[in-house]
VOBA-1610 file (N, C-alpha, C; in pm, whole numbers, padded with zeros to 5 digits, always signed):
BEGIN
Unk-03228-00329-02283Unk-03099-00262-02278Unk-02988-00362-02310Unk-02906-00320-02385Unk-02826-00418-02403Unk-02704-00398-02343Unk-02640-00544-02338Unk-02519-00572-02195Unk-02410-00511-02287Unk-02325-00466-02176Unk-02219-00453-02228Unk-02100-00568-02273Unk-02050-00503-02345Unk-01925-00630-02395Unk-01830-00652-02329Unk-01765-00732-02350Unk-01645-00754-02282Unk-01556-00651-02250Unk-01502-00640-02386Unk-01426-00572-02414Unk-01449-00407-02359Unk-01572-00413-02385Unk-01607-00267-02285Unk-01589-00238-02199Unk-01671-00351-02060Unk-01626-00366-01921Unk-01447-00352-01873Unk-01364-00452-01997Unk-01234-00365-01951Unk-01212-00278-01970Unk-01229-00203-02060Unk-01215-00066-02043Unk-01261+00008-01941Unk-01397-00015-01892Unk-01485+00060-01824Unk-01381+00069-01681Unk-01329-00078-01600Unk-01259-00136-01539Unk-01127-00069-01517Unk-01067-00082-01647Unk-00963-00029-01666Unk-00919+00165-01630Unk-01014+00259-01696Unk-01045+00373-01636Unk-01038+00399-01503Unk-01181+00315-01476Unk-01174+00330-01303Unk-01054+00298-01207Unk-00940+00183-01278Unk-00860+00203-01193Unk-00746+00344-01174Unk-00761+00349-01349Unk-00661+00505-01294Unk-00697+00576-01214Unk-00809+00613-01270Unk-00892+00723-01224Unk-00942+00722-01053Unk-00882+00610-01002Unk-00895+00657-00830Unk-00787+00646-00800Unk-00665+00652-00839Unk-00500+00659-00805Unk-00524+00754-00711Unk-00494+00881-00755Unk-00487+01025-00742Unk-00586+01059-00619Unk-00719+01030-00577Unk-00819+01095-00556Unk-00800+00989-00428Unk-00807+00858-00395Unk-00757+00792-00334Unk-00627+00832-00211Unk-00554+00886-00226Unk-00478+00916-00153Unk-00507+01042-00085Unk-00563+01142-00167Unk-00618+01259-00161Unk-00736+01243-00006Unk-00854+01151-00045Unk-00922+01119+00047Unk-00875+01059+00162Unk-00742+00957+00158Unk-00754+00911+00266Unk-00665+01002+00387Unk-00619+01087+00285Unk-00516+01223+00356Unk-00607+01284+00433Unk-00741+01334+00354Unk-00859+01429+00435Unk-00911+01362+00562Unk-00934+01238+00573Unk-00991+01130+00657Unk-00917+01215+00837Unk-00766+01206+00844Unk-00710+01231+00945Unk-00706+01362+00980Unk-00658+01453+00909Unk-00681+01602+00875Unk-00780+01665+00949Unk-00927+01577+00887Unk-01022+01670+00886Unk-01072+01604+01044Unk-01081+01464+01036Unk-01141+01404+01171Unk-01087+01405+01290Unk-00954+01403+01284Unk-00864+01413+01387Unk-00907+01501+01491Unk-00924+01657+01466Unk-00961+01800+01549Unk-01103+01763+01557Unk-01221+01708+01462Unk-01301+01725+01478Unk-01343+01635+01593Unk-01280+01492+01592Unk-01331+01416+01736Unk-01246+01455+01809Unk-01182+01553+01841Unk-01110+01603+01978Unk-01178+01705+02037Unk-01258+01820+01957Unk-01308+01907+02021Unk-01435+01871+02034Unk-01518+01835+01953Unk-01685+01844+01909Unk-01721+01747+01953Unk-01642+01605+02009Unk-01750+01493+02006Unk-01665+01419+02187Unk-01747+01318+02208Unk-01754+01235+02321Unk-01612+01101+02280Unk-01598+01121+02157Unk-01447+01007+02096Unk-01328+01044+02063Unk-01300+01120+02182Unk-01176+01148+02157Unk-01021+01043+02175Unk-01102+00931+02216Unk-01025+00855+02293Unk-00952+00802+02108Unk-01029+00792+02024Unk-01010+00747+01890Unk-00831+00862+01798Unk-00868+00965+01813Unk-00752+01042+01755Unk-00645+01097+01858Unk-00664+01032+01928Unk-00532+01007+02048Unk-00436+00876+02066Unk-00546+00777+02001Unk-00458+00644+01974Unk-00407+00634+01853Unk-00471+00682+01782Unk-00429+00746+01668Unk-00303+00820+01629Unk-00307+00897+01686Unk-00147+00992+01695Unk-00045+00953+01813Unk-00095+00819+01922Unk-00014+00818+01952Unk+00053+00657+01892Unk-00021+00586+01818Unk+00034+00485+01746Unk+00140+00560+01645Unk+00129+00657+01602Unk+00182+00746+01497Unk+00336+00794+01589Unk+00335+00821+01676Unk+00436+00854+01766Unk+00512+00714+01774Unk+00476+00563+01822Unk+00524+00496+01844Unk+00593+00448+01733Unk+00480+00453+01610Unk+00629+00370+01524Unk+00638+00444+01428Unk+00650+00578+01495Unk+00714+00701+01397Unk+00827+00689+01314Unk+00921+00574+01347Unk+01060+00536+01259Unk+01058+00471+01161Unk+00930+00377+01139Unk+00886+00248+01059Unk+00951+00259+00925Unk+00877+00414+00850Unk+00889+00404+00758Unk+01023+00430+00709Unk+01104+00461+00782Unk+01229+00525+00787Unk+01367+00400+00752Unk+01256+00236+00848Unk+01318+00146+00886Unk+01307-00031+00773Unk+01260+00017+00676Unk+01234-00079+00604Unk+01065-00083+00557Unk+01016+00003+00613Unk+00825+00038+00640Unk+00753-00105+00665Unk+00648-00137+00640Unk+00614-00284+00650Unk+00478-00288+00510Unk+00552-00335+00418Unk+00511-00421+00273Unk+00419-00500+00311Unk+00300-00547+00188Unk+00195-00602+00189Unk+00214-00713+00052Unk+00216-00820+00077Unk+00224-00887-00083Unk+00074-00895-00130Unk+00000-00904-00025Unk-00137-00927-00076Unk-00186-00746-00144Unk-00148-00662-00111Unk-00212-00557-00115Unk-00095-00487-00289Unk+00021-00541-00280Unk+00097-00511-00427Unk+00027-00622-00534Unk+00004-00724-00489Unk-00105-00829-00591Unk-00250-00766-00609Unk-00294-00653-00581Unk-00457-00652-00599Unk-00453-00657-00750Unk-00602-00711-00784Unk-00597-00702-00940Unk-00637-00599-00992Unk-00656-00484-00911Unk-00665-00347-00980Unk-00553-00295-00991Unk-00476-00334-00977Unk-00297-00275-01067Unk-00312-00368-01201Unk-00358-00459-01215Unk-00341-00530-01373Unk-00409-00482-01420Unk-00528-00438-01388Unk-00657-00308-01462Unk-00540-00176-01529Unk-00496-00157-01403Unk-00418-00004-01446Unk-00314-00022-01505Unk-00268-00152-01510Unk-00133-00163-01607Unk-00194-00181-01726Unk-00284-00232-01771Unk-00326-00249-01886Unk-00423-00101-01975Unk-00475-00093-01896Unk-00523+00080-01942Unk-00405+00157-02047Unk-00266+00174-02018Unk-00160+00241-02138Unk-00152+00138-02242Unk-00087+00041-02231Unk-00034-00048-02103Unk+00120-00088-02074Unk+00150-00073-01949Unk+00277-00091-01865Unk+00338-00183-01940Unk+00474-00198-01911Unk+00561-00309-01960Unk+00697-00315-01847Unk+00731-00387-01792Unk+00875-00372-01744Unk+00993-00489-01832Unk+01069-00419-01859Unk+01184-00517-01969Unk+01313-00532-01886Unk+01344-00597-01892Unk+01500-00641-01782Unk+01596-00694-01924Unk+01715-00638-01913Unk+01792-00612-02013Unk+01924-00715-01936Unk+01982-00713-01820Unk+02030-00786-01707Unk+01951-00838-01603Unk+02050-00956-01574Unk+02043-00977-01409Unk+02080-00905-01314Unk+02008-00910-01191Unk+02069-00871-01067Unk+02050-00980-00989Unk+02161-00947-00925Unk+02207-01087-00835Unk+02193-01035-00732Unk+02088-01150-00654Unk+02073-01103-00503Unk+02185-01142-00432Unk+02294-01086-00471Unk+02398-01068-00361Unk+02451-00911-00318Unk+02376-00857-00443Unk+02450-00694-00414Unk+02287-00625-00357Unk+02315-00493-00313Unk+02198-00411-00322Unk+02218-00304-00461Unk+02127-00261-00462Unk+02061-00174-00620Unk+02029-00036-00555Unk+02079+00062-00660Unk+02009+00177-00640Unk+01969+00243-00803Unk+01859+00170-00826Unk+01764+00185-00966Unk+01725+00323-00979Unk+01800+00374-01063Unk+01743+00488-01124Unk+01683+00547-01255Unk+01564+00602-01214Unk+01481+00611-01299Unk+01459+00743-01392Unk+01431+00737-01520Unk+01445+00854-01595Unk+01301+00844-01703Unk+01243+00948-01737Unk+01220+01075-01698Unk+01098+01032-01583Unk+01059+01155-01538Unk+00989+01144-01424Unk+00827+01160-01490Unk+00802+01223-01549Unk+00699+01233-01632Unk+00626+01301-01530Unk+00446+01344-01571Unk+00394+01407-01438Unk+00378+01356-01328Unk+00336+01194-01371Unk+00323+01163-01276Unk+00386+00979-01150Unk+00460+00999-01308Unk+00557+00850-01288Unk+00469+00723-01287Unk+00386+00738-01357Unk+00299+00581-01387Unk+00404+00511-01400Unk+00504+00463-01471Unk+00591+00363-01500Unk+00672+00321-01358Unk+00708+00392-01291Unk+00764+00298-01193Unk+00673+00278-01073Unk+00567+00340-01077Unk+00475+00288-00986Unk+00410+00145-00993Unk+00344+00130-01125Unk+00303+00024-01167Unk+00427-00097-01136Unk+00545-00094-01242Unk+00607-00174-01239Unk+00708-00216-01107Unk+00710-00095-00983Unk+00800-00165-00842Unk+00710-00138-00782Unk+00609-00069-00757Unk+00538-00063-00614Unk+00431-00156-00604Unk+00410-00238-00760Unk+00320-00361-00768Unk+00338-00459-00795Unk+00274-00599-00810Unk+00367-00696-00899Unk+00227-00703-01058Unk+00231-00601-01058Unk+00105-00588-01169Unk+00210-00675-01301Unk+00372-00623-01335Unk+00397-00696-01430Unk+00521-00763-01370Unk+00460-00825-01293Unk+00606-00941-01183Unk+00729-00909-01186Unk+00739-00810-01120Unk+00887-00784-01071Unk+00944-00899-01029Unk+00878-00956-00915Unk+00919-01046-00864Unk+00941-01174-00916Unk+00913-01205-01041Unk+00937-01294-01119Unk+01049-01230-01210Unk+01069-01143-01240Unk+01169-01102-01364Unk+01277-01079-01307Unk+01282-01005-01157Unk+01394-01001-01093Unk+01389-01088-00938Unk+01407-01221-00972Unk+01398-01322-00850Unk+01505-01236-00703Unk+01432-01306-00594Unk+01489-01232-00508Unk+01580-01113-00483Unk+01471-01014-00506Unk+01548-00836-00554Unk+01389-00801-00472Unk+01420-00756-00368Unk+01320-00650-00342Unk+01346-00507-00362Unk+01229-00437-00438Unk+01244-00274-00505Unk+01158-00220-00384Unk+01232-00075-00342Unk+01157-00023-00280Unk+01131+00177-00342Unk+01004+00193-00372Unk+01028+00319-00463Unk+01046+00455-00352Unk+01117+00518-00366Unk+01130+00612-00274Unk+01056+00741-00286Unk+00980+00811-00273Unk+00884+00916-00261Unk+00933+01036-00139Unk+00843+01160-00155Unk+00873+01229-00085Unk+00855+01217+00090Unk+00896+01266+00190Unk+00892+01224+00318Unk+00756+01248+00395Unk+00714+01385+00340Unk+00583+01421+00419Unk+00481+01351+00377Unk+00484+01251+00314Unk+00364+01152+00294Unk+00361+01057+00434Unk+00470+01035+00446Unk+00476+00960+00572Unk+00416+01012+00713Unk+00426+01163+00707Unk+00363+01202+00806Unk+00208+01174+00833Unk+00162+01119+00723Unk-00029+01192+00767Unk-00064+01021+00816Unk-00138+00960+00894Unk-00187+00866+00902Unk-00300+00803+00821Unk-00277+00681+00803Unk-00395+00610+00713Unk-00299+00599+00610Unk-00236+00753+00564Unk-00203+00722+00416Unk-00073+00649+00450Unk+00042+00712+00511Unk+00181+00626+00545Unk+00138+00496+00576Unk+00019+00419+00585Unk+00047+00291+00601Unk-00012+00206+00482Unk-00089+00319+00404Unk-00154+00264+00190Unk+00022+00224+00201Unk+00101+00369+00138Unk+00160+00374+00099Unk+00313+00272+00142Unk+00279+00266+00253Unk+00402+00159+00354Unk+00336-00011+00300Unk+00276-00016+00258Unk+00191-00143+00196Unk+00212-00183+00090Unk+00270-00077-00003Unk+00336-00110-00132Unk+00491-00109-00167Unk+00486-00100-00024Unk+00663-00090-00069Unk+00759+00031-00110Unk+00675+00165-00051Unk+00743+00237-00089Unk+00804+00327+00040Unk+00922+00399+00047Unk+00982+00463+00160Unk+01002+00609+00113Unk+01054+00671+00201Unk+01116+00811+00177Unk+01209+00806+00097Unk+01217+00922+00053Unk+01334+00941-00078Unk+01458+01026+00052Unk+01508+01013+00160Unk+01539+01064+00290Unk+01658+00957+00264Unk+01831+01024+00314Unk+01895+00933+00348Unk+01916+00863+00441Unk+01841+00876+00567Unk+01821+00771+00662Unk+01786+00657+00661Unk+01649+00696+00548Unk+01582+00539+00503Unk+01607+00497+00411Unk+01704+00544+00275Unk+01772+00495+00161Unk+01883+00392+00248Unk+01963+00476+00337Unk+02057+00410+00356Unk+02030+00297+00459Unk+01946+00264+00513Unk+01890+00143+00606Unk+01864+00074+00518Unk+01813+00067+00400Unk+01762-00023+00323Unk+01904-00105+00268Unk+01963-00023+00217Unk+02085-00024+00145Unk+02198-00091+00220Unk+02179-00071+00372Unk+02325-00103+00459Unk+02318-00207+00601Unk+02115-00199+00610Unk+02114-00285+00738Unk+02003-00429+00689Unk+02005-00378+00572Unk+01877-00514+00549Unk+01927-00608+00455Unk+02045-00617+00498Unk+02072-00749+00408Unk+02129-00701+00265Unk+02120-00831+00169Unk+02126-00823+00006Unk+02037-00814-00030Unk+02002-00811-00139Unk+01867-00820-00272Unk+01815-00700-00230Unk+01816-00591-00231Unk+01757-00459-00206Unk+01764-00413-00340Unk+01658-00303-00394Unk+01647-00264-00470Unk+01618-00089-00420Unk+01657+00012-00452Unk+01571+00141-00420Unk+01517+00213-00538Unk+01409+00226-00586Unk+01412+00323-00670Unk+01382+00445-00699Unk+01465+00519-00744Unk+01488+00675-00720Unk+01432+00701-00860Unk+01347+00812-00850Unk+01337+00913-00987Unk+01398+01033-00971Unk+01545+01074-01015Unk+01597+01153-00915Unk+01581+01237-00984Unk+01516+01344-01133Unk+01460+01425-01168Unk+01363+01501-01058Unk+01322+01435-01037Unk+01187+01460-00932Unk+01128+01613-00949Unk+01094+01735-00923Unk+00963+01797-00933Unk+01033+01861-01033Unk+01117+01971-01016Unk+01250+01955-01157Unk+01184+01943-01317Unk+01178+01791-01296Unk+01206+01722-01460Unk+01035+01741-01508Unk+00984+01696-01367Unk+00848+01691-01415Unk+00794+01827-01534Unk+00867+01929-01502Unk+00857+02048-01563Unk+00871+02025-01763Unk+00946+01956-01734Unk+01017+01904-01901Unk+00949+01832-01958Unk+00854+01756-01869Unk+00810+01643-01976Unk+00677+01680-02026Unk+00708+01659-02190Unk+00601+01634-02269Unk+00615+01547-02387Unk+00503+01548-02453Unk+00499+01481-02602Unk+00634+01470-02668Unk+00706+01386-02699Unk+00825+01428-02820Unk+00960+01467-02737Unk+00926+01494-02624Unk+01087+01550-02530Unk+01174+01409-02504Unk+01273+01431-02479Unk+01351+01329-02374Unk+01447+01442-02302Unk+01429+01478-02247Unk+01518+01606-02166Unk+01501+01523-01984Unk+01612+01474-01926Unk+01620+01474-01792Unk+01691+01560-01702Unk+01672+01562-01579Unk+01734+01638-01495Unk+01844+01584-01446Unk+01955+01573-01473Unk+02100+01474-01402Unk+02201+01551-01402Unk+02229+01656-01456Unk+02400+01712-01479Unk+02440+01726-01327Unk+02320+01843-01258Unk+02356+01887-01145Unk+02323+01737-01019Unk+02275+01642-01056Unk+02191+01584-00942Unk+02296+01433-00931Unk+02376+01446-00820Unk+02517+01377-00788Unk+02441+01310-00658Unk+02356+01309-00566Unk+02361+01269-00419Unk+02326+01138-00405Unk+02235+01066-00544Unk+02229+00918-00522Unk+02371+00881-00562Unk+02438+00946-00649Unk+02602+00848-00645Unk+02664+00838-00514Unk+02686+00949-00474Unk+02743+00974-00325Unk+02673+00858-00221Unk+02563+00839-00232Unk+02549+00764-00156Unk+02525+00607-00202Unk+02556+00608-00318Unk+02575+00437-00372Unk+02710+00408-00339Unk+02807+00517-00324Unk+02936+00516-00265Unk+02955+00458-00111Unk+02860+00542-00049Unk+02883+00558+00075Unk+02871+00357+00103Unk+02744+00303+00074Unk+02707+00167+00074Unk+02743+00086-00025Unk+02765+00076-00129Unk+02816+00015-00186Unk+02741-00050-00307Unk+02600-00011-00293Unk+02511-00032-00370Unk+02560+00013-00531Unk+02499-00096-00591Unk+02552-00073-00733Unk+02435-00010-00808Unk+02441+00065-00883Unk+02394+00185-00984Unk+02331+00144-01159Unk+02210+00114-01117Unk+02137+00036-01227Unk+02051+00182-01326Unk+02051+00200-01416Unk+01988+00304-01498Unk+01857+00218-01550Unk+01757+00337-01560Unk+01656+00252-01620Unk+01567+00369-01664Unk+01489+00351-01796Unk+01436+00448-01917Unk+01259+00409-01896Unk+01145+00505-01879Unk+01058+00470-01902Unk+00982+00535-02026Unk+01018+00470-02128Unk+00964+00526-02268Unk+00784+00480-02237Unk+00785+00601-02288Unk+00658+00649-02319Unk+00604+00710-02177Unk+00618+00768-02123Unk+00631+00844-01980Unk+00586+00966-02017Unk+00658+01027-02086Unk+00623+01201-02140Unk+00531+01240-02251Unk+00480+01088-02282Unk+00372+01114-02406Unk+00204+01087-02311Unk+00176+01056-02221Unk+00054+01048-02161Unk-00025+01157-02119Unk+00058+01264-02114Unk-00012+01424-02115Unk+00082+01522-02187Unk-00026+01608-02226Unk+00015+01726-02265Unk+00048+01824-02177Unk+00176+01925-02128Unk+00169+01993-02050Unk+00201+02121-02101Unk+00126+02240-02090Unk+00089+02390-02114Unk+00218+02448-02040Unk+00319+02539-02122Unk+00384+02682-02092Unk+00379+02795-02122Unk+00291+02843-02068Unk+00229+02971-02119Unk+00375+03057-02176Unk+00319+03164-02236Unk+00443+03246-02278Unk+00496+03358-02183Unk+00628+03387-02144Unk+00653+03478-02056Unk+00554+03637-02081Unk+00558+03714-02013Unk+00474+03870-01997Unk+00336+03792-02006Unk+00289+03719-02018Unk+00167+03709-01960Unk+00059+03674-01827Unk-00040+03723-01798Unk-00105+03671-01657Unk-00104+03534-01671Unk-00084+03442-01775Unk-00153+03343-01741Unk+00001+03251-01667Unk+00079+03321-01731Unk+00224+03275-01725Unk+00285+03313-01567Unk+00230+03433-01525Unk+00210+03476-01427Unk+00168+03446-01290Unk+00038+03363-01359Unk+00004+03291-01217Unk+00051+03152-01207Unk+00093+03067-01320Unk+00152+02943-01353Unk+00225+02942-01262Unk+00363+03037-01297Unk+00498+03032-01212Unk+00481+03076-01055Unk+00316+03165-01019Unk+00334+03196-00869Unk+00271+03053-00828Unk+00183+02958-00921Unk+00176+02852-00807Unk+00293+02749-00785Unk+00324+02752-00901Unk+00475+02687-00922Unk+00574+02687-00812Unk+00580+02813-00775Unk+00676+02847-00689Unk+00619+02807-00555Unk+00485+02799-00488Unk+00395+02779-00431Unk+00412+02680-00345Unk+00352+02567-00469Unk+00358+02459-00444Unk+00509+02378-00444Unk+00622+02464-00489Unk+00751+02383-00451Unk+00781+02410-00356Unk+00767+02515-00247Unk+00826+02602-00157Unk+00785+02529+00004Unk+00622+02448-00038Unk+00554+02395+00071Unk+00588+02224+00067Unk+00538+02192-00083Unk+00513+02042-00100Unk+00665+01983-00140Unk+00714+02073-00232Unk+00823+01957-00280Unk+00739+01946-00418Unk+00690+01988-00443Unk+00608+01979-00571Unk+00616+02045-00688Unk+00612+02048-00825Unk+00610+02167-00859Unk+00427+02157-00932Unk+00389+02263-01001Unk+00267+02283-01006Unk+00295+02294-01211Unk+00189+02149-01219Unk+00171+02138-01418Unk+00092+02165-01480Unk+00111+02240-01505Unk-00044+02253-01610Unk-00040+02162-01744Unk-00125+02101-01734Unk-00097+01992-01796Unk-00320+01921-01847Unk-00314+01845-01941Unk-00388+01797-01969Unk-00422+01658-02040Unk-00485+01577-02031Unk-00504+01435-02110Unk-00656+01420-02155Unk-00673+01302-02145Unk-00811+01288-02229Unk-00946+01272-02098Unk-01039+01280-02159Unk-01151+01272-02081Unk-01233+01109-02075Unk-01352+01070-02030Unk-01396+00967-02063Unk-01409+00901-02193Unk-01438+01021-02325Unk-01387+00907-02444Unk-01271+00936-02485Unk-01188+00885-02573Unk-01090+00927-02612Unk-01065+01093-02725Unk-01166+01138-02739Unk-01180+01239-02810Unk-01143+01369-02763Unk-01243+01340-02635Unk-01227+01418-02526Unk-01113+01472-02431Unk-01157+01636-02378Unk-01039+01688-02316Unk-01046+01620-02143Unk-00939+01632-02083Unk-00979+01577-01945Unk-00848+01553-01856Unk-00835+01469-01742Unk-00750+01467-01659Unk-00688+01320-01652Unk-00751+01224-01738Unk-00718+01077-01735Unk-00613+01101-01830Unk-00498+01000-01843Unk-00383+00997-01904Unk-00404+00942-02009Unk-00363+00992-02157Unk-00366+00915-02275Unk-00336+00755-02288Unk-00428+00649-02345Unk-00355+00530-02336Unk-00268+00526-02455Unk-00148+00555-02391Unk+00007+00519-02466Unk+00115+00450-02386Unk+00137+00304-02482Unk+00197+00263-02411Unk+00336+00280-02310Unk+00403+00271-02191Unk+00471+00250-02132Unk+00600+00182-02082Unk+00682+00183-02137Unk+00781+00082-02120Unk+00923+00064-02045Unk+00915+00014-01939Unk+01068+00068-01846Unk+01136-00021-01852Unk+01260+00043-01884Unk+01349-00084-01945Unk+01501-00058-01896Unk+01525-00153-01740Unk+01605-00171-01687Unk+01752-00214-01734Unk+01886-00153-01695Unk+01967-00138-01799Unk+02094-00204-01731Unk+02202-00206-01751Unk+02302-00331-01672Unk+02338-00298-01571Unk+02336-00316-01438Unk+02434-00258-01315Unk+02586-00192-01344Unk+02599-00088-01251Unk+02739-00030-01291Unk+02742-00005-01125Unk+02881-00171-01112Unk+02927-00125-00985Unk+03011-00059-00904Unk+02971-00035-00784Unk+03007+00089-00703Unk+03089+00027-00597Unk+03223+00068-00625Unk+03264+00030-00480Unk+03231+00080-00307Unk+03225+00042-00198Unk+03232+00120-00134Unk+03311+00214-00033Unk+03266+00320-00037Unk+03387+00408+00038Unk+03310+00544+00114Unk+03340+00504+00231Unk+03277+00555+00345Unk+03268+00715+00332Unk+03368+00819+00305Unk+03386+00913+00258Unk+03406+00968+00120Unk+03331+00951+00036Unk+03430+00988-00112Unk+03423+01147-00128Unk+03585+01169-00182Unk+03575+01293-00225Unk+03507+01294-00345Unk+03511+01451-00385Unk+03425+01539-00458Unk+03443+01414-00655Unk+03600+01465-00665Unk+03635+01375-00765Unk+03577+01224-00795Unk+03572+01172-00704Unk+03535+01049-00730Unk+03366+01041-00731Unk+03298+01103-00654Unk+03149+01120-00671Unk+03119+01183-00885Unk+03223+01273-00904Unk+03203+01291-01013Unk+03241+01203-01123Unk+03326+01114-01081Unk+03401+00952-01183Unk+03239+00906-01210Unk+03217+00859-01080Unk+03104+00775-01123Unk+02955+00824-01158Unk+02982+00977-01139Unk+02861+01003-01201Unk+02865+01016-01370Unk+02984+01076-01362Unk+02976+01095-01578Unk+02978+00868-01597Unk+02999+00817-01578Unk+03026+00682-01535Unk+02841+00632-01554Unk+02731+00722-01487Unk+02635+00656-01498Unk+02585+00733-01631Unk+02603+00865-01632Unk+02557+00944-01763Unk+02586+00856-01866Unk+02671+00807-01943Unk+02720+00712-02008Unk+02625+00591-02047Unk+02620+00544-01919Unk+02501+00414-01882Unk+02380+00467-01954Unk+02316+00542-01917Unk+02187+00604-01926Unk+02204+00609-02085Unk+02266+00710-02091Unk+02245+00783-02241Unk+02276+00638-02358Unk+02327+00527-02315Unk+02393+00407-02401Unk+02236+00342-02421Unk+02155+00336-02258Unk+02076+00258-02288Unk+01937+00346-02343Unk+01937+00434-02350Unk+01826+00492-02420Unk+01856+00465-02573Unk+01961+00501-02585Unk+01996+00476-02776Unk+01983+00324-02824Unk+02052+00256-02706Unk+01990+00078-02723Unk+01841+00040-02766Unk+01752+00158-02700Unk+01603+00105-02678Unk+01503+00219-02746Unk+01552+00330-02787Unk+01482+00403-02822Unk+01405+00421-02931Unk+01435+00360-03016Unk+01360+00301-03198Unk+01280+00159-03150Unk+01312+00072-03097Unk+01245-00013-03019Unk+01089+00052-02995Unk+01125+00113-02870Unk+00966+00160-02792Unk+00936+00333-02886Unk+00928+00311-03000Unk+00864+00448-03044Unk+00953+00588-03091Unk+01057+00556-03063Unk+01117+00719-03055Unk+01221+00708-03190Unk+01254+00795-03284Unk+01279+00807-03374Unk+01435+00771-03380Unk+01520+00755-03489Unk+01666+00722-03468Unk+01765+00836-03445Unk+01722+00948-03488Unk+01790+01091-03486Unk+01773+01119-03306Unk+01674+01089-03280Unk+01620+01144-03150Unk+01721+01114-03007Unk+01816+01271-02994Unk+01908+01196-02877Unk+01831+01257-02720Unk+01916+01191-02630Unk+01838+01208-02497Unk+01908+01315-02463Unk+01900+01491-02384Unk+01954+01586-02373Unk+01942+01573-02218Unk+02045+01578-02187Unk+02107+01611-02018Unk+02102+01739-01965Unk+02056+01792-01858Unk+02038+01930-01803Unk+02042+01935-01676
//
């Protein structure tokens, strides 16, 4: 039998790391879920899912409070597997000076935001070298925090609630060099993205300015080209069942999770193939100049809106800066919604 090649094994390597992202969290969600009731009623160990939930009680605020980060566990070398699989890129266009805090925002959200996962919740392509003393923290939805096992994966990489309690602790009690990063499209945009789009969700979505106001955090834009080209996502046509049941899980799954529901598709184990692994196309997030925010404890309505057309500007400048660069045509403008 003959060995495989090198070049194979990374690949082989490379797959496997995507490919337990997803399923990974999934399992370690079921772990508490399912075992929790089951050693409380059925078995002689109950003493186990009582310390359990009540460690969960005790530092029920954690994640709320800065969470507690792992450098060893953002260094594993299965994020350089998975950065390399598209492969990831993070580009820094400015400095940030660890004297201010950051509230990094991220555009488009894609299905599933490979780009800012890879590049802040790991040091797969050294954040921490490209942006010296700047800690990023990615903000996600809150009920992750609830389930045990997983709030402490996920508290390991550095990531918090997308919640203004814990935006603004980060932002107002921990010092300088803070970074947050928001994909503030969020389930929304995910809807938009495909092959060939640049459509984000921002006209209506004002509450990270308001609160870069409130702290003082300055307002960094940042583009992850090639985000909306890693899957294909299906819209069925209106009057149909299939369209039918799309939009009832749609509605479903936003109503419970915060989610919305994609139908969506990528490639399978070879590249030919149909499947659920993400096309390898490359990735590129490309951080854009700070636009600072003064602070002001109350801002009215007006001024939340200064600085939001203020970041629209930002955004839309630096996509046209970078967009023939990473792939996207020169005609091709970015559409606001």
């Amino acid at each position: 039998m003959a060995f495989l090649s090198r070049q194979n094994l990374q690949e082989i390597l490379q797959t496997i790391s995507v490919l337990q992202w997803l399923p990974v969290y999934i399992f370690l969600g079921i772990i508490p879920i399912v075992f929790i009731p089951y050693f409380l009623v059925f078995t002689n160990f109950w003493t186990l899912p009582v310390l359990t939930l009540a460690w969960l009680a005790y530092d029920w605020n954690t994640h709320s409070q800065g969470g507690r980060r792992s450098a060893w566990v953002r260094k594993w070398t299965l994020w350089k597997y998975f950065r390399n699989y598209f492969p990831i890129k993070l580009v820094k266009t400015h400095d940030l000076s660890p004297k201010h805090n950051y509230i990094i925002v991220n555009h488009p959200h894609g299905i599933v935001s490979y780009g800012v996962f890879i590049n802040f919740a790991t040091e797969a392509t050294d954040v921490a070298r490209i942006f010296p003393d700047i800690t990023p923290s990615v903000a996600t939805l809150e009920w992750i925090f609830w389930i045990p096992i997983v709030r402490e994966y996920v508290m390991s990489l550095g990531v918090c609630p997308v919640s203004e309690l814990a935006v603004k602790y980060l932002l107002s009690q921990k010092g300088s060099g803070n970074a947050v990063v928001i994909v503030v499209g969020g389930a929304a945009e995910a809807l938009l993205c495909r092959p060939g789009v640049s459509t984000i969700f921002l006209k209506h979505r004002k509450g990270f300015v308001k609160l870069a106001l409130k702290t003082g955090a300055h307002l960094v834009p940042s583009y992850s080209f090639g985000e909306n080209e890693v899957y294909n996502q299906e819209t069925f046509p209106e009057g149909t069942w299939l369209r039918f049941f799309q939009k009832g899980f749609q509605d479903t799954f936003k109503k419970i999770l915060g989610l919305n529901f994609c139908t969506f598709h990528g490639r399978g184990f070879t590249q030919e193939s149909w499947g659920f692994l993400p096309f390898n196309r490359p990735i590129t997030t490309v951080v854009g100049e700070p636009l600072p925010i003064p602070m002001i404890k109350s801002p009215d309505k007006k001024t939340v809106d200064k600085y939001h057309t203020l970041y629209i500007n930002a955004v839309r400048k630096l996509f046209d800066q970078h967009k023939v660069q990473y792939g996207l045509p020169e005609t091709q403008e970015l559409t606001i919604i």
